[in-house]
TORKOL-4160 file (C-alpha; in steps of 0.2 Angstrom, whole numbers, padded with zeros to 4 digits, m for minus):
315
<pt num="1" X="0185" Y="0434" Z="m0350"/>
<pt num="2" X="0167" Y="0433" Z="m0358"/>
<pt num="3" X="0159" Y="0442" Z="m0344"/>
<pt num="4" X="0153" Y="0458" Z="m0345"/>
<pt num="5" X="0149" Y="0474" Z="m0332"/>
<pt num="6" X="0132" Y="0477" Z="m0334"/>
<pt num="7" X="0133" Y="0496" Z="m0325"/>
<pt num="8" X="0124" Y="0501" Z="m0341"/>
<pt num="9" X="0108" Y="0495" Z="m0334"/>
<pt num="10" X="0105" Y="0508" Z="m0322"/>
<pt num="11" X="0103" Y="0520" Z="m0339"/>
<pt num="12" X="0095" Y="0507" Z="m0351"/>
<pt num="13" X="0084" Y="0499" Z="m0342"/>
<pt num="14" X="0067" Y="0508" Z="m0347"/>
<pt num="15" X="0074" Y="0508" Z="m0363"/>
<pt num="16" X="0076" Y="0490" Z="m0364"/>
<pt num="17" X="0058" Y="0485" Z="m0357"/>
<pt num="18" X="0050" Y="0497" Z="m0370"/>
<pt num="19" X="0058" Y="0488" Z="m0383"/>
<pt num="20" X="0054" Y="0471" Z="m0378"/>
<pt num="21" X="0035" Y="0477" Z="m0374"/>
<pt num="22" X="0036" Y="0483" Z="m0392"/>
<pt num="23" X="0041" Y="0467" Z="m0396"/>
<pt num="24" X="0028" Y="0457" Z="m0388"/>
<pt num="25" X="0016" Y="0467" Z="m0396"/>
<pt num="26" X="0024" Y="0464" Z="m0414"/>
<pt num="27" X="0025" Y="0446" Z="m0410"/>
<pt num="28" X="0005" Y="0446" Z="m0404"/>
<pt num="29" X="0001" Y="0454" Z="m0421"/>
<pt num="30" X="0009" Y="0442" Z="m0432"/>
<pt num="31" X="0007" Y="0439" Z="m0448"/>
<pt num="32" X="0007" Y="0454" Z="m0456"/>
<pt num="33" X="m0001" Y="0457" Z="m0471"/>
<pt num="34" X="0010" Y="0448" Z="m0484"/>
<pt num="35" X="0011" Y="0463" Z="m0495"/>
<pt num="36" X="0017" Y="0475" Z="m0480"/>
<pt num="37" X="0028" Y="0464" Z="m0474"/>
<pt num="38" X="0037" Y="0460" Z="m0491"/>
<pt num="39" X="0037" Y="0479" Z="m0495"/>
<pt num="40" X="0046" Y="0482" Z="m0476"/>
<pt num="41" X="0059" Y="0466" Z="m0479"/>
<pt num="42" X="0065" Y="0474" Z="m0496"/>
<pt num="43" X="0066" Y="0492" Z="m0490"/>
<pt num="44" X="0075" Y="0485" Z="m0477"/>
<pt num="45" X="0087" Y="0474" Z="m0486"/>
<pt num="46" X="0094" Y="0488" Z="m0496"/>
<pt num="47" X="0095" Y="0500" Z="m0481"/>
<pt num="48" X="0105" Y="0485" Z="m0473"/>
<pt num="49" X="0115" Y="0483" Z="m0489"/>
<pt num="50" X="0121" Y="0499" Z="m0489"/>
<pt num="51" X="0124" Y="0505" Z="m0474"/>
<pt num="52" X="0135" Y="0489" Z="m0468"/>
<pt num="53" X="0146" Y="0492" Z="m0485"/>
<pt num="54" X="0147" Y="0511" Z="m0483"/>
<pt num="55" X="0153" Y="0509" Z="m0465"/>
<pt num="56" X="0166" Y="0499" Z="m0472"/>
<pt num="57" X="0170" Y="0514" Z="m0486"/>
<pt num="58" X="0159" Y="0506" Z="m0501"/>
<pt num="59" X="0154" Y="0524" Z="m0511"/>
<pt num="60" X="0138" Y="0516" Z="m0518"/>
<pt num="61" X="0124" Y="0529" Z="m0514"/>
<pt num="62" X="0108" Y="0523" Z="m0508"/>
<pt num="63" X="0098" Y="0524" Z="m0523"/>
<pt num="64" X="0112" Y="0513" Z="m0533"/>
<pt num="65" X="0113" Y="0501" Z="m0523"/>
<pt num="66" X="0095" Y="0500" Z="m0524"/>
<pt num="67" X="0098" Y="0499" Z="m0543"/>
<pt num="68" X="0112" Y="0487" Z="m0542"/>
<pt num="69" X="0102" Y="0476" Z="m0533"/>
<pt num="70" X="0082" Y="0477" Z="m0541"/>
<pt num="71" X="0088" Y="0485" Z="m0556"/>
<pt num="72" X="0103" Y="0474" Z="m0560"/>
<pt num="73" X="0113" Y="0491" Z="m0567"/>
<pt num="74" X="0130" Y="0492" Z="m0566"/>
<pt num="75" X="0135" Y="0512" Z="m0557"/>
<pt num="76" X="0148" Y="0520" Z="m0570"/>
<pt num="77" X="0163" Y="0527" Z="m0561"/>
<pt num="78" X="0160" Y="0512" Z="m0546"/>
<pt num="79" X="0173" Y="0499" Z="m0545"/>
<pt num="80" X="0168" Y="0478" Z="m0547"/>
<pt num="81" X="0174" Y="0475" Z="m0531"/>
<pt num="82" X="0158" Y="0488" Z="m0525"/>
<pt num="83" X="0145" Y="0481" Z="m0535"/>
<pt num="84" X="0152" Y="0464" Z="m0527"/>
<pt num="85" X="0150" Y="0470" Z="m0511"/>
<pt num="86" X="0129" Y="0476" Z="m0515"/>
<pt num="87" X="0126" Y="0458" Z="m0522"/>
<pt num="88" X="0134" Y="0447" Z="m0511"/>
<pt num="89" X="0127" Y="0457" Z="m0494"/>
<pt num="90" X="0111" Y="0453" Z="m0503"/>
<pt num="91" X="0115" Y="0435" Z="m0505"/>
<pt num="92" X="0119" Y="0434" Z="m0488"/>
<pt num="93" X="0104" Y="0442" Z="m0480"/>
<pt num="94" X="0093" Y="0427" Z="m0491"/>
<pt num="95" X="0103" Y="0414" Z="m0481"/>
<pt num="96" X="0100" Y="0423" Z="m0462"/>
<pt num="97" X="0082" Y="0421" Z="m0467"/>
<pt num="98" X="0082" Y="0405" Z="m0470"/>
<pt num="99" X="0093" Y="0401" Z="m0453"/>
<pt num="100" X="0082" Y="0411" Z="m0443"/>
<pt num="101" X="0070" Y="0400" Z="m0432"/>
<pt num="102" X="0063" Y="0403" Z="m0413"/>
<pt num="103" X="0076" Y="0386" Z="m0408"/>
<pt num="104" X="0092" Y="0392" Z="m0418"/>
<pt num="105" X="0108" Y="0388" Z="m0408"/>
<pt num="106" X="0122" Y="0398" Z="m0416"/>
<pt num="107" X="0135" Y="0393" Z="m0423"/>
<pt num="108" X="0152" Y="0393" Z="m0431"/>
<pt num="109" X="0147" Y="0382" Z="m0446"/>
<pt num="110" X="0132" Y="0399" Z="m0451"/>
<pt num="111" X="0145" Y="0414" Z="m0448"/>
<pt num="112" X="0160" Y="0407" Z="m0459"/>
<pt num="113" X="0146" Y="0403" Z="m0470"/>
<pt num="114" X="0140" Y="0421" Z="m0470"/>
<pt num="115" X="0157" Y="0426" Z="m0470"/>
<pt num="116" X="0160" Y="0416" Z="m0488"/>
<pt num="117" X="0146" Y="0424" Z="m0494"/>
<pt num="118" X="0152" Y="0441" Z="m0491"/>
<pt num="119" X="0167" Y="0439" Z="m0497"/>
<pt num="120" X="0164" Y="0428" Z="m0513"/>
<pt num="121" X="0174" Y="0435" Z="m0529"/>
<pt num="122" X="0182" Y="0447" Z="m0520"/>
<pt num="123" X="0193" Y="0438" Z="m0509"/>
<pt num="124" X="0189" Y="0420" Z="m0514"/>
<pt num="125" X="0207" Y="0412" Z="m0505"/>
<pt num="126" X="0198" Y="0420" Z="m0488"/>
<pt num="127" X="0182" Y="0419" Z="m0491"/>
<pt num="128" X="0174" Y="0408" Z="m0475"/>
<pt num="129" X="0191" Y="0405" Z="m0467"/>
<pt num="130" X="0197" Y="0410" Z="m0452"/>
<pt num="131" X="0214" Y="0421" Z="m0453"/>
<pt num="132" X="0231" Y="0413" Z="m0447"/>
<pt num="133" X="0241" Y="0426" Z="m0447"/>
<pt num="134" X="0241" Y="0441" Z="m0435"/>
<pt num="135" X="0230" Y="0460" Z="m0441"/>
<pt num="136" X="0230" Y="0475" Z="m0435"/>
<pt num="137" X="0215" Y="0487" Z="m0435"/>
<pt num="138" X="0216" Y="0507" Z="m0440"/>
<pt num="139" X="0212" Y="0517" Z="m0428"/>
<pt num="140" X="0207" Y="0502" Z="m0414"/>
<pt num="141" X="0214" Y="0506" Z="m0396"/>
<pt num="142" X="0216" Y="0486" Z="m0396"/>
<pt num="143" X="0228" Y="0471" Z="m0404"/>
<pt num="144" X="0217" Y="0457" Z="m0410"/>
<pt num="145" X="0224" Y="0441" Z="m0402"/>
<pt num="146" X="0235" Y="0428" Z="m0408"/>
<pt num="147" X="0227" Y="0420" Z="m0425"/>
<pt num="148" X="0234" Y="0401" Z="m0415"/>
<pt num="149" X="0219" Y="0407" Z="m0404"/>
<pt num="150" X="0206" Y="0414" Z="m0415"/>
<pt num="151" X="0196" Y="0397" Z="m0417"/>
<pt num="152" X="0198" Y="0392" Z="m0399"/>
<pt num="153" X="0191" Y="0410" Z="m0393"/>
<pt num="154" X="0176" Y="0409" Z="m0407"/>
<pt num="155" X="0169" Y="0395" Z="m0400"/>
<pt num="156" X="0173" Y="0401" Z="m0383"/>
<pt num="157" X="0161" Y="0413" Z="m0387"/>
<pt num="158" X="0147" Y="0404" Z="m0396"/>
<pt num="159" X="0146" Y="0395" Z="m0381"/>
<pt num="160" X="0144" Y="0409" Z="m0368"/>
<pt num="161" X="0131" Y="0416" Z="m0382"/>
<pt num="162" X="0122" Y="0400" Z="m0382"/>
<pt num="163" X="0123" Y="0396" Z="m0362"/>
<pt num="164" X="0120" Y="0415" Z="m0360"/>
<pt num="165" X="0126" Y="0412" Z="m0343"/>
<pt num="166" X="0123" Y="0432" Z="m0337"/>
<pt num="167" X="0106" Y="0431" Z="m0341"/>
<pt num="168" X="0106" Y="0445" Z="m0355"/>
<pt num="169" X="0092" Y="0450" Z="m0365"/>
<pt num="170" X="0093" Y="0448" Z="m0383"/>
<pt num="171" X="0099" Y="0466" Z="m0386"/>
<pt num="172" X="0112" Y="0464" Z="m0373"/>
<pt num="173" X="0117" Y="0447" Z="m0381"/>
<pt num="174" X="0118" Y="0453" Z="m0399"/>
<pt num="175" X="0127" Y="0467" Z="m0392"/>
<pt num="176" X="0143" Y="0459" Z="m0383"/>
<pt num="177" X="0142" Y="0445" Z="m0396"/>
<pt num="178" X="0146" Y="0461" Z="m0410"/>
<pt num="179" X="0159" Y="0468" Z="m0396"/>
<pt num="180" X="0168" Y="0452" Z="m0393"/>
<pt num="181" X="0167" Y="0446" Z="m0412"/>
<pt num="182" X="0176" Y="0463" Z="m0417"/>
<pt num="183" X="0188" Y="0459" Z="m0404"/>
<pt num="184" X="0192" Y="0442" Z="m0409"/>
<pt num="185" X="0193" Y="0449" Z="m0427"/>
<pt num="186" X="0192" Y="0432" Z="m0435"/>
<pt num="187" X="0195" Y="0435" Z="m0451"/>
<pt num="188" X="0207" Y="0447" Z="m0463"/>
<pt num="189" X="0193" Y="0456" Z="m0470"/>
<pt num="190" X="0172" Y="0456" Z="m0470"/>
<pt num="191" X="0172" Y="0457" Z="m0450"/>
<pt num="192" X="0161" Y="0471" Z="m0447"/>
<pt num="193" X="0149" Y="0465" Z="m0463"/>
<pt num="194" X="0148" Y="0447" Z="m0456"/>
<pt num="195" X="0146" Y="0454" Z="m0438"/>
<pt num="196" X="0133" Y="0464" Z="m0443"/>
<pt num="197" X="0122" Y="0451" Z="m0452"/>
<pt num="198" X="0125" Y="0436" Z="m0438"/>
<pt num="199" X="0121" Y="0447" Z="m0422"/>
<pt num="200" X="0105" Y="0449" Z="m0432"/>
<pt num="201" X="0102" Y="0430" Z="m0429"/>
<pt num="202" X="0102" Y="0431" Z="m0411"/>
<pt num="203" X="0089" Y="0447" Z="m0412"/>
<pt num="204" X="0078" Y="0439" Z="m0426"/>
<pt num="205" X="0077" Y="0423" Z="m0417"/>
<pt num="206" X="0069" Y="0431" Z="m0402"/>
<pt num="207" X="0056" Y="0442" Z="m0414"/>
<pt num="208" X="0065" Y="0457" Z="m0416"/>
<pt num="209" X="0069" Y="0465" Z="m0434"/>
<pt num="210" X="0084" Y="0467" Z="m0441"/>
<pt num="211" X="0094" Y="0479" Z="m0433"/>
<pt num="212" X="0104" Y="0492" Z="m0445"/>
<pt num="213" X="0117" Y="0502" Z="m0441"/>
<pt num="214" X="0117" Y="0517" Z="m0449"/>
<pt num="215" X="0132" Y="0524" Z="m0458"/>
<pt num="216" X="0127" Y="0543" Z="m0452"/>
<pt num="217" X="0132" Y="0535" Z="m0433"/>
<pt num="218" X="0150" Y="0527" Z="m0439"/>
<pt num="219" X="0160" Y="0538" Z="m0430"/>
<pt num="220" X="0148" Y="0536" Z="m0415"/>
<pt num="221" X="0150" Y="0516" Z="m0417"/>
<pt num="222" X="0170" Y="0514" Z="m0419"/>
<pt num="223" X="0170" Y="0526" Z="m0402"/>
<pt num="224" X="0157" Y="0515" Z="m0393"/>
<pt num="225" X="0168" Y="0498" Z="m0398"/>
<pt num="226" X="0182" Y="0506" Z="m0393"/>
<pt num="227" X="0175" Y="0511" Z="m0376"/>
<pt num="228" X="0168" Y="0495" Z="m0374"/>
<pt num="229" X="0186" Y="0488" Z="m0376"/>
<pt num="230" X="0190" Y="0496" Z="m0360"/>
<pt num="231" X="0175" Y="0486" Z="m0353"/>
<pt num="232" X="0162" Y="0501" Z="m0353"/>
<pt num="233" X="0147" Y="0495" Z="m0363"/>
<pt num="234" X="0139" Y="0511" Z="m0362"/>
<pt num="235" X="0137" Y="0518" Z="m0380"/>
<pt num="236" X="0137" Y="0502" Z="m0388"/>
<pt num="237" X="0124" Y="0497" Z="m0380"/>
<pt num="238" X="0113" Y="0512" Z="m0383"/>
<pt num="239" X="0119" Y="0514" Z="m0401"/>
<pt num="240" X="0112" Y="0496" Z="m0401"/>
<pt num="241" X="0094" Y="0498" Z="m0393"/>
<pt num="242" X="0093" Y="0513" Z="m0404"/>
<pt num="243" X="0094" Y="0501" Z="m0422"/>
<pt num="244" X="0083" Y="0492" Z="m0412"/>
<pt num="245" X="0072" Y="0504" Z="m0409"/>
<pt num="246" X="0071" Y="0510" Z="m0427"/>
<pt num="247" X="0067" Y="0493" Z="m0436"/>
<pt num="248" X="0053" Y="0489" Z="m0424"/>
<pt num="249" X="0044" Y="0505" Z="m0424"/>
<pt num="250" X="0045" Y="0504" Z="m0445"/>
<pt num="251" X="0037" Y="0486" Z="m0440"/>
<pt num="252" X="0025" Y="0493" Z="m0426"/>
<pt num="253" X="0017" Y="0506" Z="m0439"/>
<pt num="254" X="0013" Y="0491" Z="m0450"/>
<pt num="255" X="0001" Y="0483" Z="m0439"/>
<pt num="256" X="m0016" Y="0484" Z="m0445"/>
<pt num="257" X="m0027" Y="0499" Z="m0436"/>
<pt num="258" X="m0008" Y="0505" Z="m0427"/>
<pt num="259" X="m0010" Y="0523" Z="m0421"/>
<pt num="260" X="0008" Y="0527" Z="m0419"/>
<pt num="261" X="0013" Y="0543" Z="m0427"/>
<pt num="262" X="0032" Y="0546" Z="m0430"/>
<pt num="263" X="0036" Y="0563" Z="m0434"/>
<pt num="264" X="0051" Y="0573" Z="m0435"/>
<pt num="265" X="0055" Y="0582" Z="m0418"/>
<pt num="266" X="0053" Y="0600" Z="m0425"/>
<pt num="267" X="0037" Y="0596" Z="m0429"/>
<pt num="268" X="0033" Y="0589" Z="m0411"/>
<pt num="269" X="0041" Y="0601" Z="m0402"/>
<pt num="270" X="0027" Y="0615" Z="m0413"/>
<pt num="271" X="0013" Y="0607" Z="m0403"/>
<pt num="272" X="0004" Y="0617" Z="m0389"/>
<pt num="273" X="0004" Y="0603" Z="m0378"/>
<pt num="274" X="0023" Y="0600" Z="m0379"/>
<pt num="275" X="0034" Y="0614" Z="m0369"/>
<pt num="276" X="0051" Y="0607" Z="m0373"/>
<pt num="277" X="0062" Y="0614" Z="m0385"/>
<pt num="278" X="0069" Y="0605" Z="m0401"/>
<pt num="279" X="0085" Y="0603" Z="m0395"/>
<pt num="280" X="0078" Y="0594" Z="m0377"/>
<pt num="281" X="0068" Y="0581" Z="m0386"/>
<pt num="282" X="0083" Y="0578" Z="m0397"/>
<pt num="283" X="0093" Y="0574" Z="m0382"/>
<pt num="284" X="0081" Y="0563" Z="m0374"/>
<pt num="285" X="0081" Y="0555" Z="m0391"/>
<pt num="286" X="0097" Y="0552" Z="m0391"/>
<pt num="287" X="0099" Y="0547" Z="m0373"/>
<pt num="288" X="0085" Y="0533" Z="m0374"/>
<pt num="289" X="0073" Y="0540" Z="m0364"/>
<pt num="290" X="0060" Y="0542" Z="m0375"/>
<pt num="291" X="0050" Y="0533" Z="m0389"/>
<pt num="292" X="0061" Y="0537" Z="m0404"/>
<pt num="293" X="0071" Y="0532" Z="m0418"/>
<pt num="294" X="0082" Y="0541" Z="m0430"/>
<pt num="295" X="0082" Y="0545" Z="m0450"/>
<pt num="296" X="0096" Y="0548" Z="m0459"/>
<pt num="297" X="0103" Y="0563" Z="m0447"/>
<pt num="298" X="0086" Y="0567" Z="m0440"/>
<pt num="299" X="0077" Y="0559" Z="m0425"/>
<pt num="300" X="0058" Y="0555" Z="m0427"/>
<pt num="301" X="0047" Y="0553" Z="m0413"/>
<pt num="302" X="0029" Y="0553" Z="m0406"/>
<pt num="303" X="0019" Y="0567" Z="m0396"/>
<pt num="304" X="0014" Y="0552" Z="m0387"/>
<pt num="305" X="0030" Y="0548" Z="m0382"/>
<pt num="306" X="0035" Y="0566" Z="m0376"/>
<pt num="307" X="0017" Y="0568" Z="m0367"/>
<pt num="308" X="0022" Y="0551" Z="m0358"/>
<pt num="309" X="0038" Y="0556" Z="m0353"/>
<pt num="310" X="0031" Y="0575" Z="m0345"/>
<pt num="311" X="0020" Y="0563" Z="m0335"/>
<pt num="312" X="0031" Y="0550" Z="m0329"/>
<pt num="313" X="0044" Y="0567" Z="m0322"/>
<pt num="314" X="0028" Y="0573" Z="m0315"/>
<pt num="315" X="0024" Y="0559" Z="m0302"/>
């Protein structure tokens, strides 16, 4: 039941192998400087903070949950249980850190922990349990299974994950391992949250940064889990190259003497050389078929990347 169609492939391929050469090319230029790579971890750790929580409906802006967690201020109008949520994402992206190494083996021990962080003082009776009773999900086109099963199917799963028996890549892994966790709906509540951060310790084992996904694509991203309910991994599986994508090129323009220029499309599209209009580069931004990664609601790019593609449809 673990097995998945991999008929996303013939659309992802090139997109895959560019993010794994990116990778490789991260990984050869490690360490970074200490100072770049801190300044990256913490900008990333607030963009993670907040966009996981506001998926799930926190109203903490960007900037206050950057002053709840660096500031240590409390938001007027914002309820306890939001500044809960900021503070103990935090605390749970310390401890993936500290699990990540090249030989982690996942495992169920790490996610229940996670999840206890997650939900610590807010749900404290659930907090790093597994449910045992049955849930239903709002606006899901599925039935989570039976909670007598719940432990049985987790560890079903850490064991496909581990034995990756398909072959996957890492993003394919992290991927059906966030599909099938969110199917498996483990717990009452913190499922997406803990999903989010323990599908990071397949990617961060292998190299990659942490992937994020952004609150701006949650329409996008219940649409792709539901569609990959029906065994089409399509969407999800761009929606998940593309975090990908964005956390390595924000690595990749750290490396000492790195050339790479990302800039909004509109700007690309005004260079002579380029004779594709705004809303083309966009689209093969958004299909994966170009060197790209998205901001907020905008799409940043290189005129490398646009060049390269007009060359490769040239031959």
């Amino acid at each position: 039941m673990w097995d998945v169609n991999t008929a996303y492939r013939n659309d992802l391929n090139a997109t895959f192998s560019r993010l794994l050469d990116k990778v490789k090319v991260l990984n050869a230029a490690r360490p970074l400087p200490n100072i770049v790579l801190q300044n990256i971890k913490e900008s990333l750790l607030i963009e993670w903070t907040y966009n996981s929580n506001s998926i799930e409906g926190n109203t903490l802006s960007l900037r206050e949950t950057q002053m709840v967690l660096q500031e240590g201020i409390t938001i007027k109008g914002k309820s306890l249980r939001e500044h809960f949520e900021a503070k103990n994402h935090e605390t749970a992206i310390y401890k993936l850190y500290s699990l990540v190494k090249s030989d982690y083996v996942l495992n169920a021990k790490d996610i229940l922990e996670l999840h206890g962080l997650v939900l610590r003082s807010i749900e404290d009776d659930y907090a790093g349990r597994l449910r045992n009773a049955a849930v239903r999900i709002s606006g899901a086109n599925f039935i989570p299974p039976n909670a007598r099963k719940v432990s049985e199917y987790l560890e079903t799963l850490i064991n496909y994950i581990n034995t990756n028996p398909q072959g996957l890549n890492p993003i394919e892994l992290a991927t059906v391992f966030h599909h099938k966790f969110v199917w498996i709906h483990p717990f009452y509540d913190g499922n997406g949250r803990t999903i989010r951060l323990a599908m990071n310790l397949l990617l961060m084992r292998y190299g990659f940064p942490p992937a994020i996904i952004l609150t701006n694509d949650r329409a996008k991203y219940y649409a792709a889990l539901n569609q990959a309910n029906k065994g089409n991994y399509s969407k999800l599986m761009l929606l998940m190259a593309q975090a990908c994508e964005r956390s390595i090129n924000i690595y990749m323009s750290a490396i000492p003497g790195s050339d790479k220029d990302y800039q909004a499309i509109s700007n690309i599209v005004e260079e002579p050389e380029v004779p594709y209009s705004q809303e083309y580069v966009s689209l093969l931004a958004r299909q994966g078929k170009i060197d790209a990664h998205k901001e907020g609601r905008n799409w940043y790019t290189t005129k490398e990347a646009v060049l390269n593609y007009i060359n490769a449809k040239g031959k």
